[in-house]
C-alpha positions as CSV (number, residue, x, y, z in Angstrom):
1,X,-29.4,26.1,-42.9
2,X,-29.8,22.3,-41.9
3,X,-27.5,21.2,-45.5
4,X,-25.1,24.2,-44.7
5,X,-24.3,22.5,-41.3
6,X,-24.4,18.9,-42.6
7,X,-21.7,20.2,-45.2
8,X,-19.6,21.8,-42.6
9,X,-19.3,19.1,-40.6
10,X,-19.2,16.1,-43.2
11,X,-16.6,17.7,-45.1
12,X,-13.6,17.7,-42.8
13,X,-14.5,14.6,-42.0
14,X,-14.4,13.5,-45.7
15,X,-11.4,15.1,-45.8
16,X,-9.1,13.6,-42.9
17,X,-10.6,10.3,-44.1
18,X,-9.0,10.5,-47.8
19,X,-5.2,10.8,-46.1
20,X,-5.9,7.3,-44.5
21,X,-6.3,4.3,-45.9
22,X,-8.2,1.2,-44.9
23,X,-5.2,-1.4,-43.4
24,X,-4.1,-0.6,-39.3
25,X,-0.7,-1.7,-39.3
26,X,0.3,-1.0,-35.6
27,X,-2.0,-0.9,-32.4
28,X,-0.9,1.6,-29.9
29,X,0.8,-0.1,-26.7
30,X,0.8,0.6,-23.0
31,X,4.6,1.0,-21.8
32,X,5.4,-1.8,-19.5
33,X,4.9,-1.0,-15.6
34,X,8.8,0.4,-14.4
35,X,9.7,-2.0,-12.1
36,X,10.4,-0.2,-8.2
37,X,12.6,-0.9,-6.0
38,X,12.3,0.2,-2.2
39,X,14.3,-0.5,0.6
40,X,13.2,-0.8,4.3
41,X,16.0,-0.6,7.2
42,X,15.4,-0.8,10.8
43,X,15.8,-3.0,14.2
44,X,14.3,-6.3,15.1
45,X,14.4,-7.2,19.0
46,X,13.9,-10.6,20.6
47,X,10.6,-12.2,20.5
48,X,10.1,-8.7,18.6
49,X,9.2,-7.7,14.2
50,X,9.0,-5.0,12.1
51,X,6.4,-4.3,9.3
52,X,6.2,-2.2,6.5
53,X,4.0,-1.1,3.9
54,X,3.9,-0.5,0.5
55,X,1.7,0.1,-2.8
56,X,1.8,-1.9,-6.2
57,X,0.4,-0.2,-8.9
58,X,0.5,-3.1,-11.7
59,X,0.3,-6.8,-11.8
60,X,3.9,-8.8,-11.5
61,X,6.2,-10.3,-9.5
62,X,6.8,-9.0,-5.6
63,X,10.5,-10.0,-4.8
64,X,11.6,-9.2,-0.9
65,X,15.5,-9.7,-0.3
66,X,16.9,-9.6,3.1
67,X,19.9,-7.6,2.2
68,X,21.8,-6.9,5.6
69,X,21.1,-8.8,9.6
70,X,23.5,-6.8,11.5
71,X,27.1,-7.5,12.4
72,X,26.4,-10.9,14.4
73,X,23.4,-12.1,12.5
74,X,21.4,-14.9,13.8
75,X,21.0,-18.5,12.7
76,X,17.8,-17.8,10.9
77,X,15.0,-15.0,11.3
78,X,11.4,-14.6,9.4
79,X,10.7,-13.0,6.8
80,X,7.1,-12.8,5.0
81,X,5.1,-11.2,2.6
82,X,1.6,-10.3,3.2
83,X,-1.8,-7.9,2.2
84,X,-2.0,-4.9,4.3
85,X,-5.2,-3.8,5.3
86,X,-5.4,-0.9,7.8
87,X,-3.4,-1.6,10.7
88,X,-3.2,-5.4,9.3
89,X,-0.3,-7.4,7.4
90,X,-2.1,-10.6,6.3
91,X,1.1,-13.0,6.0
92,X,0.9,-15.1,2.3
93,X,4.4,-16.2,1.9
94,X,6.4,-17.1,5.1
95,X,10.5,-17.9,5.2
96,X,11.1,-18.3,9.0
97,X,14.7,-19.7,8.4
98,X,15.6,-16.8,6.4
99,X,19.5,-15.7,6.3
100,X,21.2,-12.9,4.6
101,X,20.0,-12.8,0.7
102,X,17.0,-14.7,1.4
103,X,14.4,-14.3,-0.9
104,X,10.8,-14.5,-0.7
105,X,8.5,-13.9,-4.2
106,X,4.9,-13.5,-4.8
107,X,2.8,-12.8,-7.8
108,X,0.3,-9.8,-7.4
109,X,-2.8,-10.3,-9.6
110,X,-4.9,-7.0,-8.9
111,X,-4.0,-3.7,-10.3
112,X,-2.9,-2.0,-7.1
113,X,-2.8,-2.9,-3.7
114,X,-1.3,-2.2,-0.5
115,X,1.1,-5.5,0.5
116,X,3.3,-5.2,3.6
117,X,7.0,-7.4,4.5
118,X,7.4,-8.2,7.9
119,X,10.4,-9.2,9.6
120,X,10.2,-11.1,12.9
121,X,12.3,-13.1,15.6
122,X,11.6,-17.0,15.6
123,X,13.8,-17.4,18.4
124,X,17.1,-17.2,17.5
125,X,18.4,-13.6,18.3
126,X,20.2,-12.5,21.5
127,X,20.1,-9.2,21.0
128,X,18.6,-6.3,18.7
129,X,19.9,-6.6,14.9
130,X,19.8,-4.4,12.2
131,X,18.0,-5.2,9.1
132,X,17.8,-3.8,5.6
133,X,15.4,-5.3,3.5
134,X,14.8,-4.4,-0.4
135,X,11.2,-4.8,-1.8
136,X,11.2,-5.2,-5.9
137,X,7.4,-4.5,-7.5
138,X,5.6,-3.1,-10.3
């Protein structure tokens, strides 16, 4: 019993072995992360900010773009980039002379995480503006 089992499991093995032969010419490849794009809109008051949340899922580049300030925009406002953790946005990268098609870029060197942007008066509005901000990440 013990050779008939031996047999019926070494020969398919034999077998699927024989069609392949000994060079790998390709290693299979993880797809690159699909880079997202999300978009956060909303009002800033004076003295007042705004924070939002969101979740990488790869390493990579984080690119925030304040896209739109309203009709009147101000001189400058800030914008940052930050860890979230909770009810917490850890500011990392600070702009607080941003304008419209500021930029402000990170690198993200964990897996996943949870980052937040944060827009914020630094003394320069006189009245509520719009905002639309647009958040690039893996």
């Amino acid at each position: 019993m013990r050779a008939f089992t031996f047999v019926a499991v070494a020969l398919p093995l034999l077998l699927a072995s024989a069609g392949c032969d000994s060079a790998i010419d390709s290693f299979p490849t993880t797809p690159d992360p699909v880079t997202v794009t999300e978009t956060f809109t909303g009002s800033v008051n004076i003295n007042g900010a705004a924070t939002h949340t969101f979740f990488t899922t790869a390493t990579g580049a984080v690119t925030a773009t304040l896209t739109s300030l309203g009709e009147n925009p101000p001189s400058a406002i800030g914008i940052s980039l930050g860890t979230y953790a909770g009810s917490t946005c850890s500011l990392v990268l600070t702009n607080d002379k941003a304008v419209v098609t500021s930029v402000v870029t990170g690198v993200v060197t964990t897996l996943g995480g949870s980052l937040c942007v944060r827009i914020y008066d630094v003394g320069s509005l006189t009245g509520p503006a719009d905002y639309e901000i647009k958040v690039e990440h893996k």
